[in-house]
N, C-alpha and C positions, 0 to 999 in steps of 0.2 A: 371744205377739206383741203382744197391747196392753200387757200391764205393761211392756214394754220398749220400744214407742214413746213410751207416755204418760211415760215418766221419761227417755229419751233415751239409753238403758242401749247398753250393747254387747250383751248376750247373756242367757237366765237358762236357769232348769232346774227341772224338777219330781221330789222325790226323795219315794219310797213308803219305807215301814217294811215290812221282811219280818218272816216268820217266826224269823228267824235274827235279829232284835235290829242289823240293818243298814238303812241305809238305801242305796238303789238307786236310780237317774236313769231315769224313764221317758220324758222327752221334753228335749231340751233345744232351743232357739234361740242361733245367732248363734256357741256356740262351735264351733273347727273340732274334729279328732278329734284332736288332743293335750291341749287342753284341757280337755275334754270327758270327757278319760279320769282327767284330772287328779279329778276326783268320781265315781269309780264308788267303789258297794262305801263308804260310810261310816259308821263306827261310830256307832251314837244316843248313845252315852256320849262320844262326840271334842267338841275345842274345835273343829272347823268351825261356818260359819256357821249351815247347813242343820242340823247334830246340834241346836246349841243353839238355836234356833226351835223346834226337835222337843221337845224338852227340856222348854225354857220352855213352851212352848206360847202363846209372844207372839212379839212384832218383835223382829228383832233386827237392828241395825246396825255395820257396823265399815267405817272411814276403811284405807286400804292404800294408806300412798305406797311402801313396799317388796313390788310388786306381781309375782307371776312367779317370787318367789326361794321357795327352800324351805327356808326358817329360818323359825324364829318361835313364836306359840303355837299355829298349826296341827297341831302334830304332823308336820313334814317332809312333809306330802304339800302338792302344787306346786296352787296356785290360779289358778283361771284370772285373764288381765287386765284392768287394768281398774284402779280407784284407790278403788272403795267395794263393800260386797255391803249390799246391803237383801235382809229373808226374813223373810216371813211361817207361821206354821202352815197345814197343810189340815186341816180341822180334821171330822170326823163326830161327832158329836152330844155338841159339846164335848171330843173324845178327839184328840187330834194323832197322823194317821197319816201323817204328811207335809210336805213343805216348801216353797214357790214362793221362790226366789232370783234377785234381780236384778243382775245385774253393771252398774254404774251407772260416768258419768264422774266421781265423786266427789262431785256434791253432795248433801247430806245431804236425804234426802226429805224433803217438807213432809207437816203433818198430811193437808191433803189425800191426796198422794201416797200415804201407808200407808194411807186409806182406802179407796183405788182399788186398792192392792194386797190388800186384803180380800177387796174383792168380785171380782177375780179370783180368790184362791182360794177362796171358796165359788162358783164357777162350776167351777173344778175341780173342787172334791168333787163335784156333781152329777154331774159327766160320769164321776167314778171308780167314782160309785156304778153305775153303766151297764156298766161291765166284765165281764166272766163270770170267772169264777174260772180261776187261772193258777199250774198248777204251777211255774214258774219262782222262784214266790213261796213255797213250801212248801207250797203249798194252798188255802186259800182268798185273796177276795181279802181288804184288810184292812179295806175301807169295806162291800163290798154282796155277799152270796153268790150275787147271781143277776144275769141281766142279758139284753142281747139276744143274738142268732145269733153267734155267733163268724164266719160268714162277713160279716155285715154289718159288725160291729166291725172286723176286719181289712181290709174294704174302705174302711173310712172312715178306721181308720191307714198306709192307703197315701197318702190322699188327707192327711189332716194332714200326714204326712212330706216329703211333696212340698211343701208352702206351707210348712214350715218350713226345708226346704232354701233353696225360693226368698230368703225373709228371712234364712239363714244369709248368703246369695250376696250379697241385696241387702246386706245391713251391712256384710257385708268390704269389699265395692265404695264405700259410702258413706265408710267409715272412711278411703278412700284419696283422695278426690274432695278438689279444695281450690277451683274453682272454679264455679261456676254451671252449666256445660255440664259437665265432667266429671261431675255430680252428675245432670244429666239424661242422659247415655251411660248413666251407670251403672242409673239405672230403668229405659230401653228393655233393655237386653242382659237382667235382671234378670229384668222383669217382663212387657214386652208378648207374649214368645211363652207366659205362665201365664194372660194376663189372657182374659177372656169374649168370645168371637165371634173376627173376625178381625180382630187390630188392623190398623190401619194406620199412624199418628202418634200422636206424644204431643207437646203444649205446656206450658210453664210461664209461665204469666203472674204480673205482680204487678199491683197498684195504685199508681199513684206518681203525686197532684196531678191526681185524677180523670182517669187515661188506663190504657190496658190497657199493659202495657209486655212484652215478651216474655225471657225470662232465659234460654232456651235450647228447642230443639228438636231433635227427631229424624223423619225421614220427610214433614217439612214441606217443596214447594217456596218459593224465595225470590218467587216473588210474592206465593204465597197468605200467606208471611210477614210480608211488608211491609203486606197489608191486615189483619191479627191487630195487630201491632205499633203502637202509638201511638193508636189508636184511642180514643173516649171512653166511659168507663165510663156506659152508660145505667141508668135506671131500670129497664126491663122488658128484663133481659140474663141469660143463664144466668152469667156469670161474678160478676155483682151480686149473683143471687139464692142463687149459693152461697156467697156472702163473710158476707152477712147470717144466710142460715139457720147456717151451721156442717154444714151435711148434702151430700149428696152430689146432684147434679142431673142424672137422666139423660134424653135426648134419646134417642128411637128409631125418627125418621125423620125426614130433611131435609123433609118438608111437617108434622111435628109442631115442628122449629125455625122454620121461617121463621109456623108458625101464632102458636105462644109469644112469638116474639121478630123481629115484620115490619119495624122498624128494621136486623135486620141479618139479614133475608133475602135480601141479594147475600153474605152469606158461607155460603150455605146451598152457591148454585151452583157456589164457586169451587173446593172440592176433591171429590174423589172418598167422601168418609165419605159412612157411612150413619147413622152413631147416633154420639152423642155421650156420654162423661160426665167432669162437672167435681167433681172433687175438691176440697174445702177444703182449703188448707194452714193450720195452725194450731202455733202454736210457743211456749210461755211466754205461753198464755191469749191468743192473738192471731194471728188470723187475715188473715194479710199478703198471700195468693194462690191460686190455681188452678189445678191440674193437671187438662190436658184428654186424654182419652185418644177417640182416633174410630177408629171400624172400616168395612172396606170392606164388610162384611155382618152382620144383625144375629142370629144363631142362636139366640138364648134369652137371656133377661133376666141377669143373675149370680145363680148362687146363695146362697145364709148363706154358705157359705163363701167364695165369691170377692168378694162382699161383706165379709167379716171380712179375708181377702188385701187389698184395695182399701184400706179404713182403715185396716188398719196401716203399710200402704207410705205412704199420704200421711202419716201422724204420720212414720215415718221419713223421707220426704223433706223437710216441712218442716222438719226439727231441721236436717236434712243441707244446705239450701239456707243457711240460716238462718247455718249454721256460717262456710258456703263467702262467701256475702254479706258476712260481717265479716271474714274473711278478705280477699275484693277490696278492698273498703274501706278496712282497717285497712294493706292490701299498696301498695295505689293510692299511699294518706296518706303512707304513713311513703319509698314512692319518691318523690314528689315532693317530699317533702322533704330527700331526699338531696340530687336534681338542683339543686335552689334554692338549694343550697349549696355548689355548684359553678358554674364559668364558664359562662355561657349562650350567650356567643360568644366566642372565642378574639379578643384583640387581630390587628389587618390593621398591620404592623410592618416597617420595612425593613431591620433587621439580621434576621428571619428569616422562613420560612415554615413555619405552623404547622398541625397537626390533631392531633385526640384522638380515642378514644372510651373509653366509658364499659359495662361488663359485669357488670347487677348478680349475685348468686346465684342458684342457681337457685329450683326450687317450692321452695317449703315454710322456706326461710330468710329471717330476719331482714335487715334493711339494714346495710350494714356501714360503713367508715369512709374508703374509699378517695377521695382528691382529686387534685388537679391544677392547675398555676396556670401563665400567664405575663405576669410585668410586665413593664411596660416601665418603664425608669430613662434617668438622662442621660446626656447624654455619647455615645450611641450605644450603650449597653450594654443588656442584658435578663439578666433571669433566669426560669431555668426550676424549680419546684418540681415535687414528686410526693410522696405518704405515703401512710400507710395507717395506721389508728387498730386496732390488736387488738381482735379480738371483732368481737361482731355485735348488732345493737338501735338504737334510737333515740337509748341513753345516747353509742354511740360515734358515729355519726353527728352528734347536736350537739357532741360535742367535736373531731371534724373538721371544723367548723364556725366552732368556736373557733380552731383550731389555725389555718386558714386566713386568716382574719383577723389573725391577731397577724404570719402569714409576711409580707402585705401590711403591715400597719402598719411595721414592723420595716423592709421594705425600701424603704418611702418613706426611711425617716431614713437611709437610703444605708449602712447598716453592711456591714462585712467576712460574708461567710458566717461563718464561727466564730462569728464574736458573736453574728448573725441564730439560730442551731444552738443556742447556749449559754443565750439567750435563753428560746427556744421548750423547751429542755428545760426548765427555772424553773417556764415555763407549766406545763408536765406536771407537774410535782409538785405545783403549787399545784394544779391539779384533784382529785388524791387518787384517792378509787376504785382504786388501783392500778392506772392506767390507764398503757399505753404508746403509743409509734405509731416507724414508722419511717419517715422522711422524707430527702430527696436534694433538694440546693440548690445549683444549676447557675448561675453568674455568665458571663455572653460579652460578651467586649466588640467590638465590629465594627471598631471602626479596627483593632487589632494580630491578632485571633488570637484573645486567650488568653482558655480558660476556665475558671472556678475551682470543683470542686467540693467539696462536705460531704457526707459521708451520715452516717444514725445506723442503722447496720445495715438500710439498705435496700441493694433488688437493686442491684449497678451497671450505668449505660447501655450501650448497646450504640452504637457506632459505625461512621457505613460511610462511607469516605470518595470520593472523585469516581473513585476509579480502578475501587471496588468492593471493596475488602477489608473484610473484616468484625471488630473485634475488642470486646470489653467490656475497659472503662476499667479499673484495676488500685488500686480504692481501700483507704482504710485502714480497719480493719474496728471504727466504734464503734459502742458498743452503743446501742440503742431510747433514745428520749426515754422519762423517765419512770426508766431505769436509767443512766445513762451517767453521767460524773465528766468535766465540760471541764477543760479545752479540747480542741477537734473537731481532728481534723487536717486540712488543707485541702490537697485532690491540684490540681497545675496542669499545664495541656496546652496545645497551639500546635492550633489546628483549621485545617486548609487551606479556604476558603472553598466553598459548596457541601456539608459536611460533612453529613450527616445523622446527629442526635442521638437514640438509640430509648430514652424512658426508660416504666418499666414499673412496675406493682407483684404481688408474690407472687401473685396468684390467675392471671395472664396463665400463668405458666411452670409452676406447681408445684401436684399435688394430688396423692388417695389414691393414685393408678396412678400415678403421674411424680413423681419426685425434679425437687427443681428444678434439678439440674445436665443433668439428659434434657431439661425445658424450654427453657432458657437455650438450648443444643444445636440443638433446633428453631428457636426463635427464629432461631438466627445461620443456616443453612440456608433460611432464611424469608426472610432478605436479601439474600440472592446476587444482584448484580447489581440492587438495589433504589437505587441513588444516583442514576437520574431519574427513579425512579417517582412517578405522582401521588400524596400524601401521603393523601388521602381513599382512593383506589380502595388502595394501601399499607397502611394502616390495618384498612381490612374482609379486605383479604386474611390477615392475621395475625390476627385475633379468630377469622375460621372457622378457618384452621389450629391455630389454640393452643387453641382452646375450641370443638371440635366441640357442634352442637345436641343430638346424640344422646347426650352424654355429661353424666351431673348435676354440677352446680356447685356445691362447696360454700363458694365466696367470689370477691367482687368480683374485675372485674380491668377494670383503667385502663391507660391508652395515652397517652400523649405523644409525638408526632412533632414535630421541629424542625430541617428545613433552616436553618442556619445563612447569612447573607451577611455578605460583606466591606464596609467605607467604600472607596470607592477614594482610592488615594493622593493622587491628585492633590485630594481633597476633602475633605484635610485639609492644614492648617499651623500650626507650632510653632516658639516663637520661646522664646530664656533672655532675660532682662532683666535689667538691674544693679539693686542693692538701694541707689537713691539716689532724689531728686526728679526726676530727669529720664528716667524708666522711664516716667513717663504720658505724655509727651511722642513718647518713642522708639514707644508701644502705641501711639498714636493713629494715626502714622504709616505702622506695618507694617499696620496695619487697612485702613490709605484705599486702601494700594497693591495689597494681596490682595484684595478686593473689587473693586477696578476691573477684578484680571486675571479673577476670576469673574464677572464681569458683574452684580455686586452692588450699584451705586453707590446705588440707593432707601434701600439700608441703612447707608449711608457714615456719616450725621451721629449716627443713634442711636447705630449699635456705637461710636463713638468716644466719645459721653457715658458709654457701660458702660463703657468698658475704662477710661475715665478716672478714675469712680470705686473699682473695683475695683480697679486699681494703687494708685490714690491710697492705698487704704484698706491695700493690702499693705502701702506702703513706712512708714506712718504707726503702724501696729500691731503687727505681724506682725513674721517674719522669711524669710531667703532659706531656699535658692534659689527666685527667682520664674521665674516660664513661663509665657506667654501663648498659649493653643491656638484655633482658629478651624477648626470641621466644619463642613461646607459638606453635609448632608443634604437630611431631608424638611423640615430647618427651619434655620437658622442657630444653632451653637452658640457661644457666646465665654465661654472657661473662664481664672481667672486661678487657679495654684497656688504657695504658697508651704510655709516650713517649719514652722509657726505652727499647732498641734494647739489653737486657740481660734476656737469658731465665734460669726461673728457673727452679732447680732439685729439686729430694728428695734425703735426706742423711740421713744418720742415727744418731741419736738424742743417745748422753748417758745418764744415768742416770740422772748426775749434772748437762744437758744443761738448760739452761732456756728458749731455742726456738729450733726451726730445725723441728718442728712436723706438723706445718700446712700446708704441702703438704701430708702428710700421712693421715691425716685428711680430707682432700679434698678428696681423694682418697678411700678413705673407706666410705663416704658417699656418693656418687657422682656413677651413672652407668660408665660413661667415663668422663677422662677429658683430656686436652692437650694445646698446643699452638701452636700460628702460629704468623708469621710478618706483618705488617700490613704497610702500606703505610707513617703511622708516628708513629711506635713504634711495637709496638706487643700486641697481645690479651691473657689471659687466658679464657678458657672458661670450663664449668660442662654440664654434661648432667645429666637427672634425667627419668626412667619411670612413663607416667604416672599413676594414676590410671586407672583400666579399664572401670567404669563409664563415668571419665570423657573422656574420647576418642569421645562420643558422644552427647555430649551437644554442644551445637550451639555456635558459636562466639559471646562471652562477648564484651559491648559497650567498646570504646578506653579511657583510664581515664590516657592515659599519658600526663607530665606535660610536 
């Protein structure tokens, strides 16, 4: 038990040389009985670890990444797991009649380490030499012909086998533990019904910035908790004074603690212990905290043995805390950095209404690469993205990271989905790593309807429309960014207003047990009757159905809800213009008289200096057909499109220019302005705030021509 806490080992074993030229397992730790069985009965002469320690009659070590298989130079017999064996000889007066083997997490024992695996086996010989001779052995024993009572010896291998049970139980139980409290469950269930008297609670404290801090309990109430918890590390404290000695500090009477330690003689009163003891945790030469173990009565002090029981469990807990600590930590870190790399708050948008959520993996998995985005763009339009980056790790997480950023960059410059798609796949190659991800790029525009999307072999949306019918969209199947050959194909659809948009990624629908087409399945059953449901309370209802608690998760899974809304008609107007000088004239006009029937007149004189230049600027450059549009939203839009696939810039106008200024112009009256391509040519377009009056005034009758 201590060679295998002091190295942080999974298990080991103590193997005697018979009569018969074999070596035999007379005690082992930690392994269960397959494993265990895996070393019975082995030849002195075999390349196992234990023969050849026996053999040599020194250390021997051996690295096993191919750990559990039965190939190799073992001789086909199955070695327990694990990724390293250190084994030392047992050694009687220089003769090797035996062998102490460590099953280690793989790293290479330090000199120390083999030295302390030494003097555990000369602690064995001693105790071998104690034996009494054992036919099982062929006769005598092979260290000492004489020894004590055979009933004594058998009472005291009842009692070893039981503490080595215990530390079997406790390691499996450790081995499974990835948390702080799991790791403390797992010593109460373990240890408190082995341990001295009657326990009552067990505490794990740490030190952290001179305060007691508490990392989990059992049998503790939450008051008596909360006065343990944060407390200041004093000078005269049993918790101080076993961080400093390294030794164990036992209290055996609440008038022996409050005598020892009269600062924290109100925590004498507050629970029911009678006797206390604080274990040192110590872990990679460093002793980080305290294991308190209190009993409701105190029967007898611990013996050597439950003494020797006691040290080894705190070596194994602290490895085990230790473990479980960078685990939270390293789990904590690399979630928040998912999150932070994702929307913190979803855009508040009047072409739609929106909610998400976000379902990382479950224990014991990596961060994966799942996202979700929605911008808003002009014109009344938004897009809705969703991916998911292959794999799991930090690597794929910042490249959905990347990948996320370039969808936004990309969609500022207003491009078509395929190109945005075409783009983003580029990006994926240029990454490398063999890196893929599959992604879904949803374009809605509010004035018409229509939504345009891409996928690169992600799931397709689910759609439920106002009457309550359920169907997923019928896209065209390319493959993963990172694999795919553009051009994307782009599916387009008419969404009736109120539409509800369910877009998803692979972990929502599809695991070991569910084919994603059973998913999907659920899913649509999951929205029966969902077209006014609240998108928040909608949301949570589908992650419990899709992704039961009680069920392990072996990847992310994202959620994108998006009620869709309409521009209403009357709050929008379009107007063709003729491709001559007098088109600024005729804009200026239709401007002044649409605004006065919207109750817009504050805005009268600006929009007519935009539309004036923006024509100006069509009829002068450009080509037809021009069209002048005017949404009447959360903001005033004035959009001029002609046939002219040539975007304009601003430059800088000198003194003597006689033009170059009306884009500067645009732009200093204008809230935002920009462009984008359009189906036959490209659009300019202005945004304007409106006033705050009119925000609420009702929709003006349609007086477009």
């Amino acid at each position: 038990m201590h060679a295998v806490a002091e190295l942080g080992g999974l298990g080991a074993a103590v193997h005697l040389r018979s009569s018969s030229s074999t070596l035999r397992p007379v005690v082992t730790v930690g392994l269960n009985t397959v494993d265990g069985r895996a070393w019975e009965t082995l030849g002195d002469g075999g390349e196992q670890v234990p023969a050849q320690a026996v053999r040599k009659g020194g250390r021997v070590w051996r690295h096993r990444p191919g750990a559990g298989r039965t190939s190799g130079p073992i001789g086909g017999t199955r070695e327990p797991p694990g990724s390293g064996l250190a084994s030392v000889p047992v050694l009687d007066e220089n003769r090797a009649v035996g062998a102490l083997t460590v099953v280690t997490t793989g790293r290479r024992p330090s000199p120390e380490d083999w030295d302390f695996l030494g003097a555990v086996s000369a602690w064995v010989a001693e105790r071998i030499a104690a034996m009494p001779p054992d036919d099982g052995w062929g006769g005598e024993n092979p260290a000492c012909p004489s020894g004590p009572e055979r009933g004594e010896v058998e009472e005291e291998g009842l009692r070893a086998e039981e503490r080595a049970s215990r530390i079997t139980e406790l390691t499996t139980a450790l081995a499974k533990a990835y948390t702080c409290q799991h790791v403390v469950d797992a010593l109460a269930h373990n240890v408190l019904p082995a341990a001295a008297g009657s326990s009552l609670f067990l505490l794990v404290h740490v030190v952290e910035d001179g305060r007691v801090r508490t990392l989990g309990s059992r049998g503790v109430c939450e008051d008596l908790l909360t006065k343990f918890d944060g407390r200041p590390l004093l000078d005269r404290d049993p918790v101080h004074e076993a961080l400093v000695s390294g030794e164990p500090v036992i209290v055996r009477s609440m008038e022996e603690y409050s005598s020892r330690y009269p600062e924290l003689a109100p925590l004498a009163t507050a629970g029911r212990a009678q006797a206390l003891i604080h274990l040192p945790l110590t872990a990679t030469g460093h002793t980080f905290g305290v294991c308190v173990l209190g009993y409701e009565r105190w029967d007898a002090p611990p013996s050597s043995e439950e003494s020797t029981l006691l040290t080894a469990v705190s070596a194994l807990l602290a490895h085990a805390l230790e473990r479980a600590r960078l685990y939270e930590a390293e789990s904590t870190r690399s979630h928040e950095l998912q999150r932070s790399l994702l929307p913190q708050d979803l855009p508040q948008l009047p072409e739609c209404t929106t909610a998400a959520r976000y379902l990382p993996a479950g224990r014991g998995m990596e961060v994966g690469g799942d996202w979700y985005d929605v911008i808003p763009l002009s014109a009344g339009r938004v897009a809705f993205v969703i991916g998911d980056v292959m794999g799991h790790g930090l690597t794929e997480a910042a490249t959905m990271g990347r990948l996320r950023t370039a969808v936004r960059t990309l969609a500022d410059l207003e491009l078509p989905p395929d190109e945005i798609m075409s783009h983003l796949n580029g990006a994926m190659d240029e990454l490398g790593n063999d890196s893929y991800a599959t992604c879904l790029y949803a374009l809605y525009d509010s004035t018409d309807g229509r939504c345009s999307i891409v996928s690169a072999g992600h799931p397709p949306p689910a759609v439920v429309r106002p009457g309550g019918s359920v169907h997923f969209i019928d896209l065209d199947a390319d493959p993963p960014l990172g694999a795919a050959d553009p051009p994307f194909e782009t599916t387009e659809l008419t969404l009736p207003a109120e539409s509800l948009l369910v877009f998803y990624t692979d972990g929502l629908v599809e695991s070991a047990a569910r084919p994603i087409n059973h998913g999907m399945a659920d899913l649509r059953d999951l929205l029966q009757g969902a077209e006014s449901t609240d998108l928040d309370e909608l949301g949570a209802r589908l992650i419990t159905g899709l992704t039961p608690s009680d069920q392990s998760r072996a990847d992310d899974s994202a959620l994108l809800l998006a009620r869709v809304h309409a521009l209403a008609a009357d709050h929008v107007a379009s107007w063709p213009l003729p491709e001559d000088p007098q088109a600024a004239g005729q804009a200026r006009r239709l401007v002044r008289r649409q605004l006065r029937a919207w109750q817009l007149d504050e805005l009268t004189m600006t929009t007519e200096l935009l539309v004036s230049e923006l024509v100006g600027n069509v009829v002068r450059y450009a080509t037809g057909p021009v069209r002048l549009r005017l949404l009447w939203g959360e903001e005033l839009i004035c959009e001029v499109s002609d046939g002219s696939l040539t975007m304009p810039r601003i430059r800088s106008a000198a003194e003597t220019d006689e033009g170059g200024r009306g884009l500067q112009l645009v732009s200093k009256l204008s809230q935002r302005w920009g462009t984008r391509y359009t189906e036959t040519g490209k659009s300019i377009w202005t945004s304007q705030q409106l006033p705050t009056p009119v925000r609420l005034r009702p929709p003006a009758p349609d007086v477009r021509s």
